[in-house]
ZAGU-168195 format. One record per residue (C-alpha): residue number from 1; residue in one letter; x, y, z. Coordinates in steps of 0.25 Angstrom, whole numbers. Example, Ala and Ser with C-alpha at 12.3 -4.5 7.8 and 13.67 -1.06 7.14 Angstrom:
BEGIN
+-----+---------+-------+-------+-------+
| num | residuo |    px |    py |    pz |
+-----+---------+-------+-------+-------+
|   1 |       A |    49 |   -18 |    31 |
|   2 |       S |    55 |    -4 |    29 |
+-----+---------+-------+-------+-------+
***
This chain:
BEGIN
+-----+---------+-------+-------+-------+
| num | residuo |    px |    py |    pz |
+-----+---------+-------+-------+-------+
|   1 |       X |   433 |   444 |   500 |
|   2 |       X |   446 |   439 |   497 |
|   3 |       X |   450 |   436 |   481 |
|   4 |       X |   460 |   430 |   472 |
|   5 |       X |   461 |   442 |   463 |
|   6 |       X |   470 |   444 |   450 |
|   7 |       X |   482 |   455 |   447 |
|   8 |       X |   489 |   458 |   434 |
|   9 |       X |   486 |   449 |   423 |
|  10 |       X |   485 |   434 |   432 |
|  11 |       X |   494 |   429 |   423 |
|  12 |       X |   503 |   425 |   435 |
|  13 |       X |   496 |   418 |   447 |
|  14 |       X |   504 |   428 |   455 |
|  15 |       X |   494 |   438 |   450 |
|  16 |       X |   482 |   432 |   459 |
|  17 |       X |   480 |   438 |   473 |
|  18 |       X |   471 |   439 |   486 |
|  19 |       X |   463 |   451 |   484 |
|  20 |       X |   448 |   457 |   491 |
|  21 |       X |   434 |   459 |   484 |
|  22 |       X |   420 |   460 |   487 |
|  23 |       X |   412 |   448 |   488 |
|  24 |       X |   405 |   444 |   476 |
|  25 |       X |   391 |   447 |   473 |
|  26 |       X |   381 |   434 |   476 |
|  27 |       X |   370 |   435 |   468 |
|  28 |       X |   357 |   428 |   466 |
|  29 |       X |   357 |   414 |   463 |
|  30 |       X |   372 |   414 |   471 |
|  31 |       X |   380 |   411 |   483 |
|  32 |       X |   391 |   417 |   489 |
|  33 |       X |   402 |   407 |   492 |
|  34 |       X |   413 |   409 |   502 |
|  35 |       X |   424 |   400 |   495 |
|  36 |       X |   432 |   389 |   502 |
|  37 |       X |   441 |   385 |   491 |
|  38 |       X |   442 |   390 |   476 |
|  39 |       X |   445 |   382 |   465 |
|  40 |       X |   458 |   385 |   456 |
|  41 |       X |   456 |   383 |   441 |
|  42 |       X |   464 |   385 |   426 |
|  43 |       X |   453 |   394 |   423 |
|  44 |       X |   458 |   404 |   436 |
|  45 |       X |   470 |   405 |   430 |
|  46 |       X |   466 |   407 |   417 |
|  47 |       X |   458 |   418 |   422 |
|  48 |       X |   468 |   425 |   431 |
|  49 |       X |   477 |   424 |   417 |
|  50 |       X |   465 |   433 |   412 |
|  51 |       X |   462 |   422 |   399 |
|  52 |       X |   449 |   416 |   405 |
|  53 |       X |   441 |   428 |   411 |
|  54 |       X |   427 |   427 |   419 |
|  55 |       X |   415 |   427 |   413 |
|  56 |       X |   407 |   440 |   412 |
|  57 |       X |   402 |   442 |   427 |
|  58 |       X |   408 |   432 |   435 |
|  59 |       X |   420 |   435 |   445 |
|  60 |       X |   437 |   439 |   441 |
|  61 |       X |   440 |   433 |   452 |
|  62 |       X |   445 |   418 |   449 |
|  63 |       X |   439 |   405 |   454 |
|  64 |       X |   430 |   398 |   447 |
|  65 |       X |   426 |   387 |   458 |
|  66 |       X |   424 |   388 |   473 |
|  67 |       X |   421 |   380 |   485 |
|  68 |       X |   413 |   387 |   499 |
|  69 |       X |   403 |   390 |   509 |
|  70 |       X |   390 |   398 |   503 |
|  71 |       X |   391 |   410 |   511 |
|  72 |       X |   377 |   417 |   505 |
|  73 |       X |   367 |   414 |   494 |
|  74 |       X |   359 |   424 |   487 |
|  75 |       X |   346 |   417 |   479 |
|  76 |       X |   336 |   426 |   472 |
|  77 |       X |   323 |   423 |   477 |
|  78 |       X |   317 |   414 |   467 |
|  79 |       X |   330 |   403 |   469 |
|  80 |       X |   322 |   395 |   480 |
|  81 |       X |   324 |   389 |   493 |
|  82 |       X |   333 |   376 |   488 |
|  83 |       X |   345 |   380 |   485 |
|  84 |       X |   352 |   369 |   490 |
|  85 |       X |   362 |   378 |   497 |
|  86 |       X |   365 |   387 |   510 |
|  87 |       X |   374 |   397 |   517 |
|  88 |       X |   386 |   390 |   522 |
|  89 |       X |   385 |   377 |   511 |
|  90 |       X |   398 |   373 |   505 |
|  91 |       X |   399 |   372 |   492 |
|  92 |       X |   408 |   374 |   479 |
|  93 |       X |   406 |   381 |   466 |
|  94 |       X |   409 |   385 |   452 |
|  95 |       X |   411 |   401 |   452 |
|  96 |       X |   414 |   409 |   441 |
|  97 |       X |   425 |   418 |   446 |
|  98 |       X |   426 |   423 |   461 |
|  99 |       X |   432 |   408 |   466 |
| 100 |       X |   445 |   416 |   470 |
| 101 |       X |   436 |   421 |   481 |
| 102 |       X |   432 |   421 |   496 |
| 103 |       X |   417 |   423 |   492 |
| 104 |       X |   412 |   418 |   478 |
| 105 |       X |   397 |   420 |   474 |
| 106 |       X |   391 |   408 |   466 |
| 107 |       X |   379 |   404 |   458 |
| 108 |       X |   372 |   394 |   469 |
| 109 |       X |   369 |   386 |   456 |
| 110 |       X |   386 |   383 |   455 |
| 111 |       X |   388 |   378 |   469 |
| 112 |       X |   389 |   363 |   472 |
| 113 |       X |   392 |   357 |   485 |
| 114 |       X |   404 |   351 |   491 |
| 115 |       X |   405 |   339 |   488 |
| 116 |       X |   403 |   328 |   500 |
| 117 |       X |   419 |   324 |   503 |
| 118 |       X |   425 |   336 |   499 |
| 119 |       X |   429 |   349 |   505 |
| 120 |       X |   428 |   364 |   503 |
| 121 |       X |   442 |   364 |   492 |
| 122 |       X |   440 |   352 |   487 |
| 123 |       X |   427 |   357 |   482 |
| 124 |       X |   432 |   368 |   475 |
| 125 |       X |   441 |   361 |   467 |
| 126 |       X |   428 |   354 |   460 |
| 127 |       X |   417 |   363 |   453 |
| 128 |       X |   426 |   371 |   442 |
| 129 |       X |   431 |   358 |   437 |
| 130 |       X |   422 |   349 |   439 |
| 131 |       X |   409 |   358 |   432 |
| 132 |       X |   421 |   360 |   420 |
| 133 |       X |   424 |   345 |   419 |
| 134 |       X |   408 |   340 |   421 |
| 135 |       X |   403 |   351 |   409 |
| 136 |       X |   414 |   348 |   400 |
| 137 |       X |   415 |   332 |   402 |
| 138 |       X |   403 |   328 |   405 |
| 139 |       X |   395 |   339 |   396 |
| 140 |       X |   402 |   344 |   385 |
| 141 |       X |   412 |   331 |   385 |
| 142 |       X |   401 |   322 |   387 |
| 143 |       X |   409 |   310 |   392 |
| 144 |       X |   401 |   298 |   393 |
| 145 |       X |   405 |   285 |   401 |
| 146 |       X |   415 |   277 |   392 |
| 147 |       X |   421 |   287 |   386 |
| 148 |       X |   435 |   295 |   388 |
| 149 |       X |   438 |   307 |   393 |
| 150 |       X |   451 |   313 |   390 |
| 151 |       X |   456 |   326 |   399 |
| 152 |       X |   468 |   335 |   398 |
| 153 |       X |   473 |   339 |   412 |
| 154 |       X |   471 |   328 |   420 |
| 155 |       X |   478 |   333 |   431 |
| 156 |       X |   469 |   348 |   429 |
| 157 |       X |   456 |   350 |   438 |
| 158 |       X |   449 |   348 |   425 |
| 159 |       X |   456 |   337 |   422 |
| 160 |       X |   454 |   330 |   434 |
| 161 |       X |   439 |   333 |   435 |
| 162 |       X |   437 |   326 |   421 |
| 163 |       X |   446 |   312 |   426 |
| 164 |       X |   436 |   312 |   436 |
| 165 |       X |   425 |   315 |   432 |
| 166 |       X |   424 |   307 |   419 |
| 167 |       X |   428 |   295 |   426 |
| 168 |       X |   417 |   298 |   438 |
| 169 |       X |   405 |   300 |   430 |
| 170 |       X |   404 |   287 |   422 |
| 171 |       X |   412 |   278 |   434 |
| 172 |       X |   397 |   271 |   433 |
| 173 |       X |   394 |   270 |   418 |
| 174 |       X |   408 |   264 |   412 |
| 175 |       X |   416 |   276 |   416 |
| 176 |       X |   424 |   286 |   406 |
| 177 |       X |   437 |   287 |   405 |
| 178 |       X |   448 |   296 |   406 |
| 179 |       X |   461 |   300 |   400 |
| 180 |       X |   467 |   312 |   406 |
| 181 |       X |   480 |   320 |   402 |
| 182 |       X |   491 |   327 |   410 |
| 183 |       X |   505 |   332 |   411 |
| 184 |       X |   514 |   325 |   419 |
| 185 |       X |   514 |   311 |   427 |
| 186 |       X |   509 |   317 |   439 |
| 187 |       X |   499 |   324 |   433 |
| 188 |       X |   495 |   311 |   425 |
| 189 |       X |   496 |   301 |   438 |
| 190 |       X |   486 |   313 |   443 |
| 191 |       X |   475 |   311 |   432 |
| 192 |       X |   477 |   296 |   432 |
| 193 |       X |   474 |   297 |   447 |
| 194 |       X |   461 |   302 |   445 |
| 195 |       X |   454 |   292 |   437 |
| 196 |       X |   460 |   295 |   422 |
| 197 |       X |   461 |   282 |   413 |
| 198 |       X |   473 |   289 |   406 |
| 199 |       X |   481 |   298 |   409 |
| 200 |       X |   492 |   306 |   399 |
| 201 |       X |   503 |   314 |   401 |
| 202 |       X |   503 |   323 |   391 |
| 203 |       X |   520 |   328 |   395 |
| 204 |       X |   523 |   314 |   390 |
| 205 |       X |   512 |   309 |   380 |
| 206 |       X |   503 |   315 |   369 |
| 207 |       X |   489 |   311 |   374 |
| 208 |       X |   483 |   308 |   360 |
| 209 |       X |   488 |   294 |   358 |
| 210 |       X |   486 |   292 |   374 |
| 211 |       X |   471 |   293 |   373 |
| 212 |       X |   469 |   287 |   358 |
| 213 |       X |   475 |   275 |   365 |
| 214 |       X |   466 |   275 |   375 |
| 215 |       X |   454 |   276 |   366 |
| 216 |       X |   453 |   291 |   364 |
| 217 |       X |   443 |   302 |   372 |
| 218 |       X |   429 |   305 |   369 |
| 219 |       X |   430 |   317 |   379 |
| 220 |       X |   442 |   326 |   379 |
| 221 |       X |   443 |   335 |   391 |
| 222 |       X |   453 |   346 |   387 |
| 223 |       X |   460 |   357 |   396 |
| 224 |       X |   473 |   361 |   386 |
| 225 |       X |   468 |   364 |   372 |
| 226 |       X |   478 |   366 |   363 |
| 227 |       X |   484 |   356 |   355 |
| 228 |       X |   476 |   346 |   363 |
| 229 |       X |   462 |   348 |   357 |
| 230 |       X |   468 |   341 |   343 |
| 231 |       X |   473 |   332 |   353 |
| 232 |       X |   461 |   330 |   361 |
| 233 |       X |   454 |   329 |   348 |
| 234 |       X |   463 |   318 |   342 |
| 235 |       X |   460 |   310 |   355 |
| 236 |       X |   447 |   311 |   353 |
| 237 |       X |   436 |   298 |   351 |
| 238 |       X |   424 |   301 |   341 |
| 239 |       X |   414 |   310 |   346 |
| 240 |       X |   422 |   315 |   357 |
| 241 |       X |   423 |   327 |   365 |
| 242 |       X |   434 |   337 |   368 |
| 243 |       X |   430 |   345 |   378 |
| 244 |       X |   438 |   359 |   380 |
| 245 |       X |   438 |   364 |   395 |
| 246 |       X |   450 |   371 |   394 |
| 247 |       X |   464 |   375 |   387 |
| 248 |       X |   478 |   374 |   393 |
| 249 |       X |   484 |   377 |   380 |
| 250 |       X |   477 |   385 |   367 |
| 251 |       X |   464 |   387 |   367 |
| 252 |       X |   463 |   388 |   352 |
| 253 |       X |   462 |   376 |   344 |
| 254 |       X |   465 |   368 |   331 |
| 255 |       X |   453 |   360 |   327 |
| 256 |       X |   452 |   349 |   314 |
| 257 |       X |   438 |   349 |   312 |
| 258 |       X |   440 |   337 |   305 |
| 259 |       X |   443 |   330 |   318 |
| 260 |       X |   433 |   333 |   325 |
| 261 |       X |   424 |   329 |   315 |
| 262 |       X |   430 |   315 |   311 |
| 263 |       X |   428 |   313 |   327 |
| 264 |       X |   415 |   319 |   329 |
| 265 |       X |   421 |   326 |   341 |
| 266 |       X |   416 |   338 |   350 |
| 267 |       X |   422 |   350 |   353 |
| 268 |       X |   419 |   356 |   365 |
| 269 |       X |   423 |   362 |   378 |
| 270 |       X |   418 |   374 |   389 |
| 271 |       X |   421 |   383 |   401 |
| 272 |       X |   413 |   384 |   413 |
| 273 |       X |   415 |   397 |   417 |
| 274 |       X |   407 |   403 |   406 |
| 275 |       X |   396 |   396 |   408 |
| 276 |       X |   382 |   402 |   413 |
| 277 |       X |   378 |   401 |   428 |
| 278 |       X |   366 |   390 |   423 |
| 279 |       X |   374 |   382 |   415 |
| 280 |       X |   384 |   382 |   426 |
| 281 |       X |   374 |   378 |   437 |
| 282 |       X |   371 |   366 |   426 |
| 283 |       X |   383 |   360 |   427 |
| 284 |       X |   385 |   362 |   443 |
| 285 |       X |   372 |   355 |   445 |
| 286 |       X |   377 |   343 |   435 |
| 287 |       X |   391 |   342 |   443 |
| 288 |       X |   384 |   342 |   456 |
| 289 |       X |   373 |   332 |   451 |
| 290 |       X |   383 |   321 |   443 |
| 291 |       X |   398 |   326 |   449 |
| 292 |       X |   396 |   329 |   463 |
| 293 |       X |   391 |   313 |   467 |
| 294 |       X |   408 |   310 |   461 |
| 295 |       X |   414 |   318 |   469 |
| 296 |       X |   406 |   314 |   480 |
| 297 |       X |   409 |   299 |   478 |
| 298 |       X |   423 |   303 |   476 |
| 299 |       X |   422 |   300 |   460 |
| 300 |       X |   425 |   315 |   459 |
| 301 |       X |   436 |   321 |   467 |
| 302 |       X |   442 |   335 |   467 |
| 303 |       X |   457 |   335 |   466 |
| 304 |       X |   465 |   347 |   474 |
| 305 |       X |   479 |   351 |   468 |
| 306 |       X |   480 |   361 |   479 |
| 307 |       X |   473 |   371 |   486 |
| 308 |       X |   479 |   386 |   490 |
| 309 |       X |   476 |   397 |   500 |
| 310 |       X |   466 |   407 |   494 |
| 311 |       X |   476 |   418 |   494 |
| 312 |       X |   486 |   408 |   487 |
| 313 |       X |   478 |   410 |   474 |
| 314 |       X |   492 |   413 |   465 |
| 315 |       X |   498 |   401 |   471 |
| 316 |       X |   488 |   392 |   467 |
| 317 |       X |   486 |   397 |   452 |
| 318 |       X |   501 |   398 |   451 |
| 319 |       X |   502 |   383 |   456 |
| 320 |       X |   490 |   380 |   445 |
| 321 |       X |   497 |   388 |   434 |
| 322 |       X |   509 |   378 |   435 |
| 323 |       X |   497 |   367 |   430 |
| 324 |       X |   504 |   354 |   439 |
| 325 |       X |   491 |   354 |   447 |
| 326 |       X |   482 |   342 |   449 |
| 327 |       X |   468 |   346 |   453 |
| 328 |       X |   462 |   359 |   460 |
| 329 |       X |   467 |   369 |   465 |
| 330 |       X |   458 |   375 |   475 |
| 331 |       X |   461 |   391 |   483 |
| 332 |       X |   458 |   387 |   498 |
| 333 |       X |   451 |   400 |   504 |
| 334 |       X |   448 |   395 |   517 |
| 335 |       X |   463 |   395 |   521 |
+-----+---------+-------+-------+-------+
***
């Protein structure tokens, strides 16, 4: 099967080519997926830089979310009758590893089906980011309707996940509200369009005073790290939640303590990949139950930047690595 593979060190985008390997193992408990579309993502390229690694048995090759037609299930014989899925269903997934790939095996657990409205790529922009966005707001943020959410990267697939989500889920029960940051007036006009209450342009304005003014966060939503977490934290209500998904700049942190304390705050954060298969099916089952019904009442929409030919893999991470992106990115394998 075809594969997007790594030579050299990846540090260039140039160094990802169209390579041939066997098709992966499918064992018990998975399907084999002949993918449609693959999801482009920061981590991809943090991995093709060799500074975010796969976990212990899962696939080098990049990809962390798909979207397909099931071309074969293998269940052990104690799985049941009712799986709820079939040769030939569409359907769209988190992996971890392999997305870069015409054939993918996943945990039958993980998939989720397309939502009604949608298509095959649009689809594949949703579950690495959406999974992200509802563990970390909704879980470890624990954002409740009238409070604030404030997100760094509002024009990043993260960042535009958490606009519309945080607005979505309470839209019935007072609503949340969102304040979102950006570089750039495109970039800005690009948050705002998607729901965000306020929107700042951090090129032009230091968002600490932006969000005091507006009453401050009680969840902070952060991508960058670096000087931002003192930022984050002097933005921050009493007993609010900075929430760490990611870091743009230095993962390595000054902390007062004293702060944190005075504030009663929590300090928290996660990745997904790392996380066990069970836990993972968890929150797949959660999206599907209390996310799914947005985005099929159009509360939740996917938002594609732009969508390349498979063997156009280096092209689309170079075109991410210049970071004017606003949405997905999705790998078109069908053209």
């Amino acid at each position: 099967m075809k594969v997007i593979s790594i030579r050299g060190g990846g540090q260039s985008a140039a160094d990802l080519y169209l390579d041939d390997k066997p098709r992966p193992e499918v064992a018990p408990g998975h399907v084999l997926i002949r993918t449609s579309f693959a999801g482009v993502n920061r981590p991809d390229i943090l991995q093709r830089r060799g500074v975010y690694p796969p976990p212990p048995g899962a696939s080098e090759v990049l990809g962390l979310e798909i979207s397909g037609v099931i071309e074969s299930i293998n269940l052990p014989a104690d799985y049941g009758d009712d799986i709820g899925w079939k040769i030939g269903d569409p359907a769209c997934a988190l992996v971890n590893g392999g997305g870069y790939a015409e054939f993918v095996a996943v945990d039958i657990r993980h998939l989720l089906p397309i939502p009604k409205g949608l298509d095959l790529a649009q689809a594949a922009s949703l579950p690495e980011n959406i999974l992200t966005v509802y563990a970390n707001l909704m879980e470890h943020g624990a954002l409740q309707a009238g409070e604030t959410v404030l997100v760094h990267g509002g024009n990043s697939g993260i960042g535009a996940m958490t606009i519309q989500m945080a607005k979505a889920m309470f839209k019935d029960i007072g609503g949340a509200k969102v304040i979102a940051t950006a570089r750039g007036a495109d970039k800005c006009a690009f948050a705002k369009s998607l729901g965000a209450d306020l929107v700042i342009d951090t090129d032009t304005e230091d968002f600490v005073a932006a969000v005091k003014a507006f009453g401050g966060a009680d969840v902070v939503l952060d991508i960058v790290a670096g000087d931002f977490f003192g930022k984050n934290l002097a933005c921050l209500n009493m007993r609010g939640r900075i929430v760490q998904v990611g870091f743009g700049k230095d993962a390595t942190v000054e902390i007062d303590l004293r702060r944190i304390m005075a504030k009663q705050a929590i300090v928290t954060g996660s990745m997904l990949r790392p996380r066990s298969a069970d836990e993972k099916a968890r929150i797949t089952a959660k999206v599907h139950e209390r996310v799914w019904p947005l985005i099929e009442q159009g509360l939740i929409r996917p938002i594609l930047a732009e969508r390349f030919a498979f063997a156009d893999a280096a092209v689309a991470h170079a075109w991410m690595d210049k970071g004017d992106h606003k949405g997905k990115v999705v790998l078109d394998l069908q053209a």
